[in-house]
N, CA, C and O atoms as a printed pandas DataFrame, in Angstrom:
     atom_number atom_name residue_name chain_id  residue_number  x_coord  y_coord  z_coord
0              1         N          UNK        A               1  109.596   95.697   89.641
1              2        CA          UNK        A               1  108.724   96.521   90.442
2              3         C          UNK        A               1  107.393   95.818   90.690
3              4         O          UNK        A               1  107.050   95.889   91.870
4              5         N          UNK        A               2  106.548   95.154   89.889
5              6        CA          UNK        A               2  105.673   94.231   90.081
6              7         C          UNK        A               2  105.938   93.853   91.511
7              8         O          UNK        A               2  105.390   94.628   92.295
8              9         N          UNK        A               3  106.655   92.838   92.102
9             10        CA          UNK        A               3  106.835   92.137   92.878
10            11         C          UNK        A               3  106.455   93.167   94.462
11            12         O          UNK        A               3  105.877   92.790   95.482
12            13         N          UNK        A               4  106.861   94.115   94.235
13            14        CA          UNK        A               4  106.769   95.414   95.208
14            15         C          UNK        A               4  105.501   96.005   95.109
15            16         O          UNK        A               4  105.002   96.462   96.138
16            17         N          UNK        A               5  104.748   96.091   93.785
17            18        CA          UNK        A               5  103.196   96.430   93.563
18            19         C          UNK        A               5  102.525   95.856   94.019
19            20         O          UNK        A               5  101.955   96.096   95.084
20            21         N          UNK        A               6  102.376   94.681   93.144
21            22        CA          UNK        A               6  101.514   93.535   93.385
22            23         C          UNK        A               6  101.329   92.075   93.451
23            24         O          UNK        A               6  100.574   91.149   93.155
24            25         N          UNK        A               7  102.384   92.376   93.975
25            26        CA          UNK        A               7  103.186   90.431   94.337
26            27         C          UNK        A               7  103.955   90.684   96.185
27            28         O          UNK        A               7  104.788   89.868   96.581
28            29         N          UNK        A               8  103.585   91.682   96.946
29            30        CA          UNK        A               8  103.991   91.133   97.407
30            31         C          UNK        A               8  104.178   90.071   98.690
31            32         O          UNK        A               8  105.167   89.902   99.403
32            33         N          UNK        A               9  102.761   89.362   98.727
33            34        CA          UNK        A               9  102.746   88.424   99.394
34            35         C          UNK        A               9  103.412   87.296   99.132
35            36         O          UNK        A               9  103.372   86.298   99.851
36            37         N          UNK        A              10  104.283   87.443   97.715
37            38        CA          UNK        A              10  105.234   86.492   97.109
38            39         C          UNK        A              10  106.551   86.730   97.583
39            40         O          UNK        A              10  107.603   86.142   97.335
40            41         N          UNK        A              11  106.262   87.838   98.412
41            42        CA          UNK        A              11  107.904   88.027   98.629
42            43         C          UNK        A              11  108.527   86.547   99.899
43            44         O          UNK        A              11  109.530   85.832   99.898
44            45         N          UNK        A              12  107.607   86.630  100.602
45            46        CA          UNK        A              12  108.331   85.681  101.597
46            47         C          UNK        A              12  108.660   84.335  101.036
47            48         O          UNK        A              12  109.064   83.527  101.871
48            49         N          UNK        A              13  108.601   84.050  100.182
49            50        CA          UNK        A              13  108.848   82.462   99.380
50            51         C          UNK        A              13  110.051   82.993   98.745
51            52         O          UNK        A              13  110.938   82.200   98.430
52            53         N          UNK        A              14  110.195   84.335   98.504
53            54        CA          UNK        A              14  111.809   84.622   98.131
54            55         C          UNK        A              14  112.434   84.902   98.842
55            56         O          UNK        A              14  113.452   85.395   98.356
56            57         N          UNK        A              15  112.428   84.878   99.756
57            58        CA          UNK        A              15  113.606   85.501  100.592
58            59         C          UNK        A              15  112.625   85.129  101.984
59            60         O          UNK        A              15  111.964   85.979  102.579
60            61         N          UNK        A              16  112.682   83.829  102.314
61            62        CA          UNK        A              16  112.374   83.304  103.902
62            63         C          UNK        A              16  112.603   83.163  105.122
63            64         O          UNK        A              16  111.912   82.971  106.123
64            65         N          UNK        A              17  114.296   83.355  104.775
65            66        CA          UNK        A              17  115.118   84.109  106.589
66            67         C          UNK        A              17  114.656   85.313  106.328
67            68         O          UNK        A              17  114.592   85.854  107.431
68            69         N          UNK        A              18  114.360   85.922  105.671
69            70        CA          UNK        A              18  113.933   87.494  105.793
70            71         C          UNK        A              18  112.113   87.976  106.654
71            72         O          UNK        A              18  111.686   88.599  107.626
72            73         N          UNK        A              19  111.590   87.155  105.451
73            74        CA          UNK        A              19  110.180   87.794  105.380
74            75         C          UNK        A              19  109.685   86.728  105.684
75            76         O          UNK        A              19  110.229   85.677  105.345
76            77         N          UNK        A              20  108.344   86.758  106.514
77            78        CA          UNK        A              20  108.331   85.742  107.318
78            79         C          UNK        A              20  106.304   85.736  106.681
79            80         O          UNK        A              20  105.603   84.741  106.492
80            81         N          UNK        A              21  106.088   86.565  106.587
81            82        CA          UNK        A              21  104.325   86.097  105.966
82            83         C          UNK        A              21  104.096   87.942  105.003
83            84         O          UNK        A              21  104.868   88.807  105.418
84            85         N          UNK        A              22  103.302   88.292  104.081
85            86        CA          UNK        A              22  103.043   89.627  103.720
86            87         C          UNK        A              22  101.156   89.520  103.817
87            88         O          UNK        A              22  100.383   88.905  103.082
88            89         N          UNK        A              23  100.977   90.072  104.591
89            90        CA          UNK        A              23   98.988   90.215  104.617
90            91         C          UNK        A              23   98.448   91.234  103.933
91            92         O          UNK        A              23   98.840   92.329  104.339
92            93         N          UNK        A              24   97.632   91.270  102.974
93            94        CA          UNK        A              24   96.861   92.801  102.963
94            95         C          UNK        A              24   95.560   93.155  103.544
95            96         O          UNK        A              24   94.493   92.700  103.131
96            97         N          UNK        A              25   95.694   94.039  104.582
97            98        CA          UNK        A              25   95.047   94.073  105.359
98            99         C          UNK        A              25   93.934   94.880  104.915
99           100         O          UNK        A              25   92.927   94.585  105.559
100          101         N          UNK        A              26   93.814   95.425  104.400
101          102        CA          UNK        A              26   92.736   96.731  104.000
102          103         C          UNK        A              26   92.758   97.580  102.526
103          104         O          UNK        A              26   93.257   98.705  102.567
104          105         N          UNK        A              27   92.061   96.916  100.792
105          106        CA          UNK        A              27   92.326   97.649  100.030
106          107         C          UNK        A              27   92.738   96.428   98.958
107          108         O          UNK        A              27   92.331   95.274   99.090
108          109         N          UNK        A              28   93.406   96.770   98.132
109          110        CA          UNK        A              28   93.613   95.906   96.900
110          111         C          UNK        A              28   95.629   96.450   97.104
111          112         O          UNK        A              28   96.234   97.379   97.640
112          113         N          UNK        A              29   96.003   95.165   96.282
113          114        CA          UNK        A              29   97.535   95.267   96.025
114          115         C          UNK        A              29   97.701   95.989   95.215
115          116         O          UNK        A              29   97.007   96.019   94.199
116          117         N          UNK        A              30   98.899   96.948   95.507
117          118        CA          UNK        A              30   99.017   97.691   94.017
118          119         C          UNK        A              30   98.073   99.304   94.073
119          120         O          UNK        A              30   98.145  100.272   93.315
120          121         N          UNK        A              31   97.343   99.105   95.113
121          122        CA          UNK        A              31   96.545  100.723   94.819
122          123         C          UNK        A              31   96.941  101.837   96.063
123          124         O          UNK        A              31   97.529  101.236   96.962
124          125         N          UNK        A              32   96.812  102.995   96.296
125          126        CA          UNK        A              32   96.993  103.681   96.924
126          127         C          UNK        A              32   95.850  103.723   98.095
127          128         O          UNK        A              32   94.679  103.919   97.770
128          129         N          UNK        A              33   96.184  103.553   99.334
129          130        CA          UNK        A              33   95.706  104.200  100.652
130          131         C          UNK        A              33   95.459  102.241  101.029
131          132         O          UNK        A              33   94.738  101.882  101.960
132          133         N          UNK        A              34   96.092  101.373  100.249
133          134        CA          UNK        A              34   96.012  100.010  101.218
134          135         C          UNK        A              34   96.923   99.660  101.992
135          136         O          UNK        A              34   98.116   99.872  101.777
136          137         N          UNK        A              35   96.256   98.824  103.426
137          138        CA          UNK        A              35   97.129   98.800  104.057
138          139         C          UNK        A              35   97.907   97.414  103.965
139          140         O          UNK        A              35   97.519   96.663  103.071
140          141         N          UNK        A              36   99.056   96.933  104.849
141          142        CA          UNK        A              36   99.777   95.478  103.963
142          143         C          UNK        A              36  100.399   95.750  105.525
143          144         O          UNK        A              36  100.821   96.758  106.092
144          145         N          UNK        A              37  100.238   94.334  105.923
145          146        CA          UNK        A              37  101.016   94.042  107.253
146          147         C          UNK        A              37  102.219   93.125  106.705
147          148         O          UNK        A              37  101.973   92.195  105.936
148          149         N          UNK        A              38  103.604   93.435  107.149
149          150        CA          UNK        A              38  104.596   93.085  106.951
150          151         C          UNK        A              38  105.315   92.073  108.368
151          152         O          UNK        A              38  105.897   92.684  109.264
152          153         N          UNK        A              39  105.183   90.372  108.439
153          154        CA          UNK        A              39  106.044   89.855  109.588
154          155         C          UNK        A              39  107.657   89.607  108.888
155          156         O          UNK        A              39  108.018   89.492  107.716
156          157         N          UNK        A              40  108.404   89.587  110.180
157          158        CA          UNK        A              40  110.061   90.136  108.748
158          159         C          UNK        A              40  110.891   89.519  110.458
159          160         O          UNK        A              40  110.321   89.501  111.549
160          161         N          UNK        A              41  112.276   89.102  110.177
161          162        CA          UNK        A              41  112.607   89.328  110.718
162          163         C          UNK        A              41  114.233   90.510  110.567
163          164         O          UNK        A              41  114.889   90.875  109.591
164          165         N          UNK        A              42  114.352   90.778  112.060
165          166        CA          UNK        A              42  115.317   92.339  111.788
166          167         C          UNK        A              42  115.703   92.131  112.931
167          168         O          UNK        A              42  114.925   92.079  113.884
168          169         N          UNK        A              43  117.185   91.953  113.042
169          170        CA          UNK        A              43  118.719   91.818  114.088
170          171         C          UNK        A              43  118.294   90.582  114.821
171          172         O          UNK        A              43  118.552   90.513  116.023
172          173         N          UNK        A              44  117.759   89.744  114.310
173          174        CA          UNK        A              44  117.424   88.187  115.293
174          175         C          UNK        A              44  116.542   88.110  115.780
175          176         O          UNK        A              44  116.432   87.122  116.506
176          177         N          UNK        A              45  115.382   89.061  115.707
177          178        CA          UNK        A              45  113.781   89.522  116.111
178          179         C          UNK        A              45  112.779   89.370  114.988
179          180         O          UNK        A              45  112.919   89.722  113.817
180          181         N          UNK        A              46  111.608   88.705  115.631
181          182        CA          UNK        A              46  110.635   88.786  114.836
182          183         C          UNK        A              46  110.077   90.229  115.078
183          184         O          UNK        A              46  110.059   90.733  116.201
184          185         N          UNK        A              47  109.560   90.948  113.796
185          186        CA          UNK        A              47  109.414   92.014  114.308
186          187         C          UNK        A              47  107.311   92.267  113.078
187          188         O          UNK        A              47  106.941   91.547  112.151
188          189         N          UNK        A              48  106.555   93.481  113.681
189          190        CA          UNK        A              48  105.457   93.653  112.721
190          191         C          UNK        A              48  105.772   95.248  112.270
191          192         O          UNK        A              48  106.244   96.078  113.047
192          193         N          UNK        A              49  105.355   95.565  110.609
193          194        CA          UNK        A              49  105.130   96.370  110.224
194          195         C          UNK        A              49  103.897   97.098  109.195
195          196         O          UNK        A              49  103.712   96.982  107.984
196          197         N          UNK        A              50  103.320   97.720  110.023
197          198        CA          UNK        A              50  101.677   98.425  109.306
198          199         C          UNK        A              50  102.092   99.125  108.517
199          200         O          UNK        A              50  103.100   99.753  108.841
200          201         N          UNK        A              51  101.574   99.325  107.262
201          202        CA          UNK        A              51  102.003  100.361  105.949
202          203         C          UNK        A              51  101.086  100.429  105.276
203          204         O          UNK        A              51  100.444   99.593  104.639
204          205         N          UNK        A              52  101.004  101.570  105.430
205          206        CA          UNK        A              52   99.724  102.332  103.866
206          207         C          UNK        A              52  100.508  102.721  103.310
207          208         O          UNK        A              52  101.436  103.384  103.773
208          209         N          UNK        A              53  100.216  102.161  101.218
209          210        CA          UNK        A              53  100.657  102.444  100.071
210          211         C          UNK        A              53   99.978  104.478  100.030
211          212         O          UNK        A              53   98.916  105.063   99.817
212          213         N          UNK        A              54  101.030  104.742  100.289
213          214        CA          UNK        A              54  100.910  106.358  100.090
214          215         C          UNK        A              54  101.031  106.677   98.762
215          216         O          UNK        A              54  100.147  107.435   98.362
216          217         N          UNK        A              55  101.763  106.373   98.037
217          218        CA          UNK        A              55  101.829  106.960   96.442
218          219         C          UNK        A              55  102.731  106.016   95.215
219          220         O          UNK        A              55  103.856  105.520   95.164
220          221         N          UNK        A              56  101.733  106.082   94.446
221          222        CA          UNK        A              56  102.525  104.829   93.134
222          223         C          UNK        A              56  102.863  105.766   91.722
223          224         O          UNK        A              56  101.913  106.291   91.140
224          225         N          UNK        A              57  104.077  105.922   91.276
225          226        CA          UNK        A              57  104.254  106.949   90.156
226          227         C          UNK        A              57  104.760  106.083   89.067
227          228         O          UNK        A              57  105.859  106.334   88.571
228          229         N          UNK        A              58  103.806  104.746   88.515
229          230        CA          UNK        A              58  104.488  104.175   87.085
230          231         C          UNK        A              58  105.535  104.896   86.189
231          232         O          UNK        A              58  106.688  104.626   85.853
232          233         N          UNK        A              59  104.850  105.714   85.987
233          234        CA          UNK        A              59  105.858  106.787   84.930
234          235         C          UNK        A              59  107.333  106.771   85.066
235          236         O          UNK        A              59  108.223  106.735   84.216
236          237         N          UNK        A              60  107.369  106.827   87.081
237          238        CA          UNK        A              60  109.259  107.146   87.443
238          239         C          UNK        A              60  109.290  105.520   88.067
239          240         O          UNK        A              60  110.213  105.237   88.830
240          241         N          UNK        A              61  108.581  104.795   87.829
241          242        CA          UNK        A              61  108.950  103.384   88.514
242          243         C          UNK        A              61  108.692  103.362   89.958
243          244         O          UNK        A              61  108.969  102.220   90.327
244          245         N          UNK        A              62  108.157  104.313   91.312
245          246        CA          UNK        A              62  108.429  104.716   92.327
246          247         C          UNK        A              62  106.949  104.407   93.109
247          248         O          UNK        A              62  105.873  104.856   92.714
248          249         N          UNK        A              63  107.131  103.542   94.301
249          250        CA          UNK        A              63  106.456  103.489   95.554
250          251         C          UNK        A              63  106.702  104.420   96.679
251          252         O          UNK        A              63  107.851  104.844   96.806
252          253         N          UNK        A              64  105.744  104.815   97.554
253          254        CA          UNK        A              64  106.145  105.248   98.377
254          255         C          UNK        A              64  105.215  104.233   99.657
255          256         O          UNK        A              64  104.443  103.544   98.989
256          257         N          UNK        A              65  105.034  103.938  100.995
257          258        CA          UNK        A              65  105.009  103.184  101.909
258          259         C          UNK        A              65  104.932  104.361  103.473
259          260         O          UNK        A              65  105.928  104.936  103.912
260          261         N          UNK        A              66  103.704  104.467  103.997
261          262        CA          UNK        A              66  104.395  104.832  104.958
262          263         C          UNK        A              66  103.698  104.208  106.475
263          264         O          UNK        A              66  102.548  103.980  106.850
264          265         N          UNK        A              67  104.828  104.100  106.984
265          266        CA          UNK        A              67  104.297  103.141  108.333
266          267         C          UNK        A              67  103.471  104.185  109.097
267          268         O          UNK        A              67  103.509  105.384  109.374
268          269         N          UNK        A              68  102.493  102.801  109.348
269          270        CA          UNK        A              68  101.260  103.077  110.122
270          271         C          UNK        A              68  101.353  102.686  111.905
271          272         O          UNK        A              68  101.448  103.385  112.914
272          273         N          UNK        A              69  101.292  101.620  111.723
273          274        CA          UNK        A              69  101.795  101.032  112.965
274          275         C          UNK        A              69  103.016   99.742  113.007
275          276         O          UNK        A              69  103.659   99.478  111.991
276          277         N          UNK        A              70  103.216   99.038  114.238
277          278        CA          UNK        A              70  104.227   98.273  114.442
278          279         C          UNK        A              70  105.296   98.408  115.020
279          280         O          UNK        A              70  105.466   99.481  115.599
280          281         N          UNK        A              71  106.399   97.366  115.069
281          282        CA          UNK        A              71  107.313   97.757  115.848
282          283         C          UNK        A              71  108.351   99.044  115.993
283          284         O          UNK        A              71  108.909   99.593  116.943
284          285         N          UNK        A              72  108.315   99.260  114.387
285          286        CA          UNK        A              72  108.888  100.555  113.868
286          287         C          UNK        A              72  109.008  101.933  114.302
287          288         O          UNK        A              72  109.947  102.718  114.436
288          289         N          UNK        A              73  107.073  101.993  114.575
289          290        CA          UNK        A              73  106.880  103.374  115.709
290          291         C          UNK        A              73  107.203  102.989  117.040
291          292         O          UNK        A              73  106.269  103.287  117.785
292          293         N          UNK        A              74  108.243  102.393  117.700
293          294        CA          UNK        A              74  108.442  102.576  118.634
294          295         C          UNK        A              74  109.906  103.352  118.916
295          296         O          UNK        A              74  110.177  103.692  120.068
296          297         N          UNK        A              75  110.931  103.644  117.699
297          298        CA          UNK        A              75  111.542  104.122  117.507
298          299         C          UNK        A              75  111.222  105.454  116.837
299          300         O          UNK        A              75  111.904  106.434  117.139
300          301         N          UNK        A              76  110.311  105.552  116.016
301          302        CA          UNK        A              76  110.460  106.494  115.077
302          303         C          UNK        A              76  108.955  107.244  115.192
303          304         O          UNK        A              76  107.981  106.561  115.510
304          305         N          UNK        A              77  108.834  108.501  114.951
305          306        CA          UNK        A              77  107.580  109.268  115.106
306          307         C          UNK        A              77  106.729  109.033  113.902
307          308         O          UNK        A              77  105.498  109.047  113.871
308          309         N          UNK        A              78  107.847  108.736  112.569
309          310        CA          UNK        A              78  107.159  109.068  111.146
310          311         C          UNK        A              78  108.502  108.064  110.474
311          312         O          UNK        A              78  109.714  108.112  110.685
312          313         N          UNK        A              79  107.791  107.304  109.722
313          314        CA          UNK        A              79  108.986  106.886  108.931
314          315         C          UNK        A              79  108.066  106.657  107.650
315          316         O          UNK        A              79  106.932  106.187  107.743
316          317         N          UNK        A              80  108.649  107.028  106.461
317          318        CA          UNK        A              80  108.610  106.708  104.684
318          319         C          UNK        A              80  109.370  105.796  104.188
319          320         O          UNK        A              80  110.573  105.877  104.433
320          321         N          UNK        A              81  108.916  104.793  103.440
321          322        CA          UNK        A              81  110.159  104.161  102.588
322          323         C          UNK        A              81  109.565  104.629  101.451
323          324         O          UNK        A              81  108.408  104.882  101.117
324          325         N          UNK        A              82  110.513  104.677  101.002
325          326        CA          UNK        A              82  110.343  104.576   98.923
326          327         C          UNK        A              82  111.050  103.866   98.033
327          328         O          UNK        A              82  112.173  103.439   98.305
328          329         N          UNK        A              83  110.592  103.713   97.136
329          330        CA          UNK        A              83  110.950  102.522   96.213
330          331         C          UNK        A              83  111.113  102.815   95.138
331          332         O          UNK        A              83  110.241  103.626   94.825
332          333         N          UNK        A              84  111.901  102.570   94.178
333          334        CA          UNK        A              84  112.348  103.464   92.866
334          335         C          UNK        A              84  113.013  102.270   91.874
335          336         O          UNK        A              84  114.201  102.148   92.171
336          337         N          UNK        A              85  112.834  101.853   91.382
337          338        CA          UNK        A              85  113.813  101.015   90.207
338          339         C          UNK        A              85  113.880  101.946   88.873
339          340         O          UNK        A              85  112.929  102.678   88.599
340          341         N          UNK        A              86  115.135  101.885   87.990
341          342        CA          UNK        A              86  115.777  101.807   87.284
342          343         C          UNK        A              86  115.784  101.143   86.207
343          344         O          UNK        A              86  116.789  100.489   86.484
344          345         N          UNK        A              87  115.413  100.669   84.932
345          346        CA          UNK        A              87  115.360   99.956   84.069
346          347         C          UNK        A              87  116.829  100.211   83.627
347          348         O          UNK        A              87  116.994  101.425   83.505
348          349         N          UNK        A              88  117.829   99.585   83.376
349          350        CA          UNK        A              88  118.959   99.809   82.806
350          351         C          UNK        A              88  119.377   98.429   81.795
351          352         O          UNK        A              88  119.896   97.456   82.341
352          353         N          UNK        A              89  119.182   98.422   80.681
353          354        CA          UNK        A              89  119.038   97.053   79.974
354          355         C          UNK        A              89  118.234   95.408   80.427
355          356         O          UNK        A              89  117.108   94.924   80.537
356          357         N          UNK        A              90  119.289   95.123   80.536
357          358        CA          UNK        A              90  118.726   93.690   80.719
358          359         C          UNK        A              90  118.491   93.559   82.652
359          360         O          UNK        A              90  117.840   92.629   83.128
360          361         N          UNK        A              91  119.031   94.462   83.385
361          362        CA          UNK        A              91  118.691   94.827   84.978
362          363         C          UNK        A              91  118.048   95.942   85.218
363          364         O          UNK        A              91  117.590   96.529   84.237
364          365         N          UNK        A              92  117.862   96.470   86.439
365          366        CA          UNK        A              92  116.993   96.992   87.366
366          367         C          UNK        A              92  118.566   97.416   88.191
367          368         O          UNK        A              92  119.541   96.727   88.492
368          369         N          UNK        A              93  118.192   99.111   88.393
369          370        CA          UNK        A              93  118.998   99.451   89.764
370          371         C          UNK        A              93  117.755   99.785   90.563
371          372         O          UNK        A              93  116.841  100.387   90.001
372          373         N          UNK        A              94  117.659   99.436   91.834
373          374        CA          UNK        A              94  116.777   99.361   92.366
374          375         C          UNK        A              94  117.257  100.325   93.931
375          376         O          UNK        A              94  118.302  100.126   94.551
376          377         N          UNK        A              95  115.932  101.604   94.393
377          378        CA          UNK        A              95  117.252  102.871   94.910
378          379         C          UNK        A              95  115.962  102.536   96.172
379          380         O          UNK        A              95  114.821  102.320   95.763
380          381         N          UNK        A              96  116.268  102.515   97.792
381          382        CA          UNK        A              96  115.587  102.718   98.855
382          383         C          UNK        A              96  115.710  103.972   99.590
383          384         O          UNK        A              96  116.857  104.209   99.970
384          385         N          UNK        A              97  115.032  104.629   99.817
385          386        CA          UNK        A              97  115.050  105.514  100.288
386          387         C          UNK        A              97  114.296  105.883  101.905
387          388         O          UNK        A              97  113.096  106.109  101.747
388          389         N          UNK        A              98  114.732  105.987  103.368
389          390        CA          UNK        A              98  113.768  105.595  104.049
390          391         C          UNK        A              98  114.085  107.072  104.753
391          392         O          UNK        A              98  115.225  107.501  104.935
392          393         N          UNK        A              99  112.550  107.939  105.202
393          394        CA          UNK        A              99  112.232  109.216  105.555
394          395         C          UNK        A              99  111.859  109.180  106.898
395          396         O          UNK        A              99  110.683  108.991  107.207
396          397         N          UNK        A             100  112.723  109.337  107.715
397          398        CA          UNK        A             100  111.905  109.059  109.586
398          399         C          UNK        A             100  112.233  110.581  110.208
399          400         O          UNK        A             100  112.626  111.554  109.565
400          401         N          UNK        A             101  111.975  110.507  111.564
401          402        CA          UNK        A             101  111.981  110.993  112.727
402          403         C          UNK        A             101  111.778  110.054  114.003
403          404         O          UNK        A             101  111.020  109.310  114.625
404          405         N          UNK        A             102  112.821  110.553  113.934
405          406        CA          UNK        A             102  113.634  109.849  115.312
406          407         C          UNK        A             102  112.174  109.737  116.665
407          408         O          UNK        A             102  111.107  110.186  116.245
408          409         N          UNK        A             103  112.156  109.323  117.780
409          410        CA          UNK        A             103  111.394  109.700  119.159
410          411         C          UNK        A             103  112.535  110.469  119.584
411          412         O          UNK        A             103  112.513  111.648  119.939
412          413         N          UNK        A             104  113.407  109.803  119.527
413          414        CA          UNK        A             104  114.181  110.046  120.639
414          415         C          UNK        A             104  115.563  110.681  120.148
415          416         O          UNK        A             104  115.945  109.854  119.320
416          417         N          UNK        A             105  116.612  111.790  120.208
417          418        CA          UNK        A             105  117.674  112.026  119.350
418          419         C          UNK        A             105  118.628  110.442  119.528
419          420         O          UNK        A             105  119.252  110.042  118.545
420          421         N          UNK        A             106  118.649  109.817  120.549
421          422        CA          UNK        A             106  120.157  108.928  120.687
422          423         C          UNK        A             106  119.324  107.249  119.941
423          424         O          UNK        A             106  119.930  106.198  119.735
424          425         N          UNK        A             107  117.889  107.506  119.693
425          426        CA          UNK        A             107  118.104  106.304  118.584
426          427         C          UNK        A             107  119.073  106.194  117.222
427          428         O          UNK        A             107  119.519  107.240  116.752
428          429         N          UNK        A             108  119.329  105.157  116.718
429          430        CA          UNK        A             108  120.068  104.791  115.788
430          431         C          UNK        A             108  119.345  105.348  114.920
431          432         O          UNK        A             108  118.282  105.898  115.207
432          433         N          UNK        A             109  119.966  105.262  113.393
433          434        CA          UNK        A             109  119.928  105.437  112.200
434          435         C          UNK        A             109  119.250  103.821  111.797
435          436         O          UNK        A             109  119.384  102.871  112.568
436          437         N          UNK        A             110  118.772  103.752  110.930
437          438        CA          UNK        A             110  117.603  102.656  110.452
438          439         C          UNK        A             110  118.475  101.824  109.417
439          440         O          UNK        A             110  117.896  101.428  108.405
440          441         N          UNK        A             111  119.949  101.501  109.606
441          442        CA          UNK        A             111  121.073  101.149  109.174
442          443         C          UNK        A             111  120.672   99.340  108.769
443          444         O          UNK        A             111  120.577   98.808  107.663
444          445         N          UNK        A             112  120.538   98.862  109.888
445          446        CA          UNK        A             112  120.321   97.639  109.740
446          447         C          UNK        A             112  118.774   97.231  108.903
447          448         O          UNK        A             112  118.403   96.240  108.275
448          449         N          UNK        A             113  118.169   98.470  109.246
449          450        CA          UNK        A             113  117.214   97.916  108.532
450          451         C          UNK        A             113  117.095   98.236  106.903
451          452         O          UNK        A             113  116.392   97.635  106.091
452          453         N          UNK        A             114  117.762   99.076  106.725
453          454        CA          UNK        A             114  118.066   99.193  105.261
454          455         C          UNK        A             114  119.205   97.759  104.503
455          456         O          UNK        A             114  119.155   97.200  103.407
456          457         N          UNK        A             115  119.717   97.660  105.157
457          458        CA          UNK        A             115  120.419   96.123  104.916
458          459         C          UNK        A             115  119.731   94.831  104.553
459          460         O          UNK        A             115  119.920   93.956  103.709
460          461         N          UNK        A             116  118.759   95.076  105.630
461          462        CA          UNK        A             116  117.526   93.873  105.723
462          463         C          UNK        A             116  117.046   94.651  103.783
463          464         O          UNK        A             116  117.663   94.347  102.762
464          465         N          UNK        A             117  116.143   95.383  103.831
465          466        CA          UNK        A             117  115.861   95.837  102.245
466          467         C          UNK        A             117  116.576   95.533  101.062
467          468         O          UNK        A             117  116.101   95.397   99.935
468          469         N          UNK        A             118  117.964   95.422  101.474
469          470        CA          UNK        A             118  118.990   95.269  100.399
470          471         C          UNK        A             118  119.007   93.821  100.293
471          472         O          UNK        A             118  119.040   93.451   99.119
472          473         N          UNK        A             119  118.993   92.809  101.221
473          474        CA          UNK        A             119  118.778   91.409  100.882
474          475         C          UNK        A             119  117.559   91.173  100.661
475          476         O          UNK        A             119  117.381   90.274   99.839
476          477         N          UNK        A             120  116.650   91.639  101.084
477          478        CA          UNK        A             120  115.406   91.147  100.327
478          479         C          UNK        A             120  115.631   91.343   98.615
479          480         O          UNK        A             120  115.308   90.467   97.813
480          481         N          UNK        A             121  116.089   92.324   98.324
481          482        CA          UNK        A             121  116.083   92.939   97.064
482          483         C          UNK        A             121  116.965   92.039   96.022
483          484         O          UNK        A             121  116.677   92.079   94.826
484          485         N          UNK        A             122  118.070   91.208   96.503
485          486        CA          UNK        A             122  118.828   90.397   96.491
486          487         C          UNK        A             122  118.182   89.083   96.430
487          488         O          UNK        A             122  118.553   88.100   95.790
488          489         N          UNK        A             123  117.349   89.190   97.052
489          490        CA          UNK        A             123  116.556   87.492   97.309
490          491         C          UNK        A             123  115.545   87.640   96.014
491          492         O          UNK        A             123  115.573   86.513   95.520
492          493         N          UNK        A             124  114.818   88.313   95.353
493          494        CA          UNK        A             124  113.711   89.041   94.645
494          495         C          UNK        A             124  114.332   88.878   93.984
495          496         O          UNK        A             124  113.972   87.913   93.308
496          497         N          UNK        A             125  115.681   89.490   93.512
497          498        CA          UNK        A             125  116.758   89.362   92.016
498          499         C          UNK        A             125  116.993   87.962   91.708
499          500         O          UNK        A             125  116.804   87.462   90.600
500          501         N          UNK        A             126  117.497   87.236   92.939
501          502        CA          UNK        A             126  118.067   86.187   93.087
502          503         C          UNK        A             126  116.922   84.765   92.400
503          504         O          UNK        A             126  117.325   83.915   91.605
504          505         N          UNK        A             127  115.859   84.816   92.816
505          506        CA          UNK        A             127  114.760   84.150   92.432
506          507         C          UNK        A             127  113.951   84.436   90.728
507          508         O          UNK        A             127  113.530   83.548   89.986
508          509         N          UNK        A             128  113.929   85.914   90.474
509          510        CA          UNK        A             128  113.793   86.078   89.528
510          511         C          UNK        A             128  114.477   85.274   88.634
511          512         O          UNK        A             128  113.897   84.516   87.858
512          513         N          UNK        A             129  116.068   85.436   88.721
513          514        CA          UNK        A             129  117.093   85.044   87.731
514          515         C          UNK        A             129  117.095   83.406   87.218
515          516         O          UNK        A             129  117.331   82.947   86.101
516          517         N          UNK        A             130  116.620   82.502   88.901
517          518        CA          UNK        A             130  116.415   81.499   88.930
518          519         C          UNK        A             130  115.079   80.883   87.901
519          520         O          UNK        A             130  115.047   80.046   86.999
520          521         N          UNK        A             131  114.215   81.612   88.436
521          522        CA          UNK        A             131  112.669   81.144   87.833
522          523         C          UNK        A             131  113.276   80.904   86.131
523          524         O          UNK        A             131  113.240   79.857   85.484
524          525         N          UNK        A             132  113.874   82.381   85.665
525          526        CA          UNK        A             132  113.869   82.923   84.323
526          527         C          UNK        A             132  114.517   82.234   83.738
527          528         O          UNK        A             132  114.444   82.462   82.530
528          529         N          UNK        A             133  115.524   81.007   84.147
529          530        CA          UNK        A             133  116.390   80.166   83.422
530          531         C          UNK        A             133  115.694   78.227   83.234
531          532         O          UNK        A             133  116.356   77.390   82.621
């Protein structure tokens, strides 16, 4: 969860077809109401995402994220991600959860982009495991 707190301008060195730079734009890493510009790419597009850290619950392991601006609102009126890990021995189940409204009813479901999350999450594991040996 660190890495998601307060590492994550480290993310793009893990996972580099993915995440392409992490900025914090406004606020400190890790605290509530900062903002963090996200460049990523998503279906063969470079794409931008604005996010204010809405809520951090150490206790349950859990981020919440909610987009501000970017390419995102051009689909969606309101979208949440959340972030949740799992301590389960020697791993992490690690649970995404993403909260939108549509613009439009015949946009898609945020399918691919939850995929994109799941390899990052993969790339983050993947590097960890590496560093740790």
């Amino acid at each position: 969860m660190k890495y998601i707190k307060y590492k994550q301008h480290s993310i793009s060195e893990m996972s580099p077809g993915s995440i392409k730079d992490v900025d914090l734009h406004d606020g400190e890493w890790g605290v509530v109401g900062s903002v963090i510009i996200w460049n990523f790419i998503h279906d063969g597009k470079e794409k931008v995402v604005k996010e204010v850290i809405q809520a951090i619950d150490d206790d349950r392991r859990s981020l919440s994220f909610k987009v501000i601006g970017g390419d995102l609102m051009e689909a969606y009126k309101a979208f949440l991600v959340t972030i949740h890990v799992d301590i389960m021995g020697e791993g992490n189940l690690v649970t995404w959860t993403f909260d939108y409204e549509k613009v439009k009813e015949n946009i898609e479901d945020p399918r691919t982009l939850m995929d994109l999350c799941l390899s990052v999450t993969k790339d983050i594991e993947n590097s960890h495991i590496v560093n740790s040996n």
